[in-house]
N, C-alpha and C positions, 0 to 999 in steps of 0.2 A: 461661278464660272466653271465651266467642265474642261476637263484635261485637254482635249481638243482642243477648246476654243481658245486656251492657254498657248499650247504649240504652236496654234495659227498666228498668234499675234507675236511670241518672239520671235519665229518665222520674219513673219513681213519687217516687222523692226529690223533683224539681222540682214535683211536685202539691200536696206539702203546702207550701208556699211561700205564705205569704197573696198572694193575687191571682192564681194561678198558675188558679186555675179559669176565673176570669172571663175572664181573658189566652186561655186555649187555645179557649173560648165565641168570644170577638172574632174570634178569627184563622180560625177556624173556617167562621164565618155569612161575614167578608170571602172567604176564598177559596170558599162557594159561591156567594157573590154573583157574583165572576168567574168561576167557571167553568159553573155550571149553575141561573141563578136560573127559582124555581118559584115556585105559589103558595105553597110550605110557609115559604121565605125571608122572604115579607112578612109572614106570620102570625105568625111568631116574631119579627121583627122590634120587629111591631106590641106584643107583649107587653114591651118590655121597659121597664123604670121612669123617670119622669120624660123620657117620650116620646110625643109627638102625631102618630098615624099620619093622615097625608092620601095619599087616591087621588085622580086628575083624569084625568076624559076630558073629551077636547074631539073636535067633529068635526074634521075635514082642512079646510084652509082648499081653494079652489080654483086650480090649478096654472095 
């Protein structure tokens, strides 16, 4: 069996694992938030349950 095909299968075992979806969701949204947040990040964000999405723009104070 190749390393691969090893990954692939703890993988899928590790899936059905109650919270194992929500968990790889989580890790998911955090590392696009660190590495490339868009508007798709906040929209998804904003959906998710017993959660209060606020935006705020303010002007630039003056320097």
């Amino acid at each position: 069996m190749t390393g691969r095909s090893d990954r692939q299968q703890i993988r899928s075992r590790r899936m059905t694992e109650a919270g194992a979806e929500e968990a790889y969701e989580a890790a998911r949204i955090a590392f696009e938030l660190g590495r490339s947040p868009t508007i798709q990040v906040p929209k998804r964000l904003a959906k998710a349950p017993d959660v209060e999405s606020m935006v705020r723009l303010a002007p630039h104070t003056a320097a």
